[in-house]
C-alpha positions, 0 to 999 in steps of 0.5 A: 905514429901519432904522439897520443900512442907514447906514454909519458912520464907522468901517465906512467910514474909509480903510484908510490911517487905521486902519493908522495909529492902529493902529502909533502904538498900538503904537508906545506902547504898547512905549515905555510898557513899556520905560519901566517896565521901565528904571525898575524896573532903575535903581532896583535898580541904584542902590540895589544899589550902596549896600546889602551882599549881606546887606541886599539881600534878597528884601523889599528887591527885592519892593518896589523893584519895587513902589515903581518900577512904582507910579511907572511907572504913576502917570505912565503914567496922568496922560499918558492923561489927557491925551491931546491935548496940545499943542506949546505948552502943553508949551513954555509949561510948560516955560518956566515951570519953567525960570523958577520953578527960576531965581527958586527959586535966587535967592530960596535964595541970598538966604536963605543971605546973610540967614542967613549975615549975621545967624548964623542957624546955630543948631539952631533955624533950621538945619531951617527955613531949608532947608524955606522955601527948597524951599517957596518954590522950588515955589511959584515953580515953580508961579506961573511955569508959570501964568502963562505959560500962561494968558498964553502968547497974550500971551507974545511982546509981552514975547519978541518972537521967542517965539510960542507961536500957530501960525502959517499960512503960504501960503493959510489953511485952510478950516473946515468947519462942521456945516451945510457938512458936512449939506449935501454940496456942498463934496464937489463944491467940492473936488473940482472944485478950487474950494477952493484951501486944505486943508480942517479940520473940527475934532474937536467938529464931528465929536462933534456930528454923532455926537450928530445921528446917535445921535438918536431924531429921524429927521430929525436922524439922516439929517442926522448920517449924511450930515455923516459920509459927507460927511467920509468921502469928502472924506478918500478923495478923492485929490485933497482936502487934507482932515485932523481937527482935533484939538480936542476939544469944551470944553462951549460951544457949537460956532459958539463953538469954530469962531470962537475956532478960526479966530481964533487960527489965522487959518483961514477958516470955509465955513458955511451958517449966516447968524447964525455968519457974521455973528458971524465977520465981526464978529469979523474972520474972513473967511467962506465963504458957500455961500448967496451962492456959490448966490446968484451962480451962479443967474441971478435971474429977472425979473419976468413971465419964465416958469418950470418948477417942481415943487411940493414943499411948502405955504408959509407963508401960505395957500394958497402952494406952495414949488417948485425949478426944475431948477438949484434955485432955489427959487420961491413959488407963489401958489394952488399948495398944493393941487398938490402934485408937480406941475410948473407953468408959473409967472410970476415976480411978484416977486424979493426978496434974504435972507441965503439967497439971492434968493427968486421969488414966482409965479403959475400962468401962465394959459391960453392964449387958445385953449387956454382957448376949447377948454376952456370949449367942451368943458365946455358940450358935455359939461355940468356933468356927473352930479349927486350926486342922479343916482348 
């Protein structure tokens, strides 16, 4: 099938997202203009108002429209840089410079009251005494906001009523993981008003998938494109509190961003992935299972009870088919590999419970009494039939 015939996310994203993205572009793009030109217009009224008409000349204007512009980019450029800021790193930074600034004033009073005490005025200190006290303030500066930011989890034992992780009130939100989103069914789940919660998928679930559906493997592309149909029709979906998270991918690998995500949010995780929900649950993240949702909802079959099922593939042992029933449950068949896309009438032999759910292993029921004497009774009739030798 040819990759033209796969809607993509962007084809298909609702009018109401790219109107949105497309003002707050704008909108951004105006404050950044207007920040330059108020930079570049303080800048000549200030320094206009120390110089004489004379001086004032056309060099003076050139370059302090060059120098107030190249200043104006210069911090334009380092807030596109980092285009996912977050409300507490501004604050932890923040928090941190006012601090360095008070330990600076501190430290500077302290030098002037050495100075002051021992008659440091002299020319030989007069130029040192000044430079060590703005060297210390910025490195004061720059030790407080480290360390309030790589220590900002830990920040409100010290501050009890600061708290820089966000926190959920109501009912916590759900997850969404890579396999949950291939598989499709929480579509129904949510729009059946199953899930009581606002749904999450982060923004490095969504890289992920892009990468499956840029594959070359065709397998892997059909599973990208049909995780970012999945999240595009849960985000058209009137009814289903769906948004992106945006956080965006660190270079691990993503179960480890997806548990760490709802670890420091207290989110919850919906997943198809047996091993990501086993390491959640140690880690103590409450985990939505599909499998088990699966599981519970199909009425297990007991030993020697008949079933319907369509053959669709060979099993892992010889000679062993792998079939589903209508409510998709699947089954084991025994002698069945050869009978591939057919439906057989099996006896369920043996039921064993996985991580995946409740497995049935079968054999292909045998004939009927009658029936089979009615078999063997046409075959002597009609004979063994022609030989080889005979054509």
């Amino acid at each position: 099938m040819d990759a033209s015939e796969y809607p993509t996310s962007e084809s298909h994203a609702p009018r109401r997202r790219a109107d949105g993205t497309h003002e707050r572009t704008f909108l951004l793009s105006a404050i950044r203009l207007i920040f330059i030109v108020l930079l570049v217009v303080v800048t000549m009224l200030v320094v206009s108002s120390t110089r004489t008409v004379n001086e004032f000349g056309f060099s003076t204007v050139l370059g302090i429209i060059v120098s107030a512009s190249a200043l104006g980019l210069a911090v334009i450029a380092l807030d596109a840089l980092t285009p996912r800021k977050r409300l507490t790193s501004l604050v932890g930074a923040y928090l941190g410079l006012c601090l360095g600034l008070v330990a600076a004033i501190a430290i500077g009073t302290l030098i002037d009251t050495i100075s002051n005490a021992w008659e440091l005025k002299d020319d030989n200190y007069s130029i040192y005494i000044p430079l060590a006290k703005v060297v210390l303030g910025i490195i004061l500066c720059y030790l407080s906001v480290s360390i309030v930011l790589t220590t900002k989890d830990d920040f409100r034992l010290v501050i009890p009523y600061v708290e820089f992780s966000r926190q959920t009130r109501g009912v916590r939100p759900i997850l969404l993981d890579t396999s949950t989103l291939i598989d499709g069914r929480v579509e129904s789940l949510a729009a059946g008003h199953f899930l009581d919660a606002p749904l999450l998928v982060p923004e490095f679930v969504l890289s992920e998938l892009q990468t499956l559906s840029d594959s070359a493997d065709r397998l892997k592309r059909a599973k990208g494109r049909r995780g970012l149909e999945t999240v595009e029709r849960l985000q058209a979906a009137p009814l289903v509190d769906m948004e992106v998270e945006h956080t965006a991918s660190d270079g691990r690998g993503v179960d480890s961003q997806l548990i760490d995500l709802a670890h420091r949010d207290g989110s919850r995780i919906l997943t198809l992935d047996s091993g990501l929900a086993k390491v959640a649950m140690i880690r103590g993240i409450q985990v939505l299972n599909l499998h088990e949702l699966a599981s519970v909802l199909h009425i297990a079959a007991g030993i020697g009870e008949g079933l319907r099922v369509e053959i669709v593939r060979r099993g892992d042992q010889r000679q062993q088919g792998v079939g589903f029933t209508p409510e998709g449950m699947m089954v084991v068949v025994e002698d069945a590999a050869e009978r591939l896309g057919e439906v057989l009438e099996v006896e369920v032999t043996n039921t064993v419970k996985t991580a995946a759910g409740t497995m049935h292993f079968s054999r292909i029921k045998p004939l009927a009494a009658g029936l089979q004497r009615g078999v063997q009774s046409q075959a002597r009739h009609l004979g063994p039939g022609p030989h080889a030798g005979d054509s």
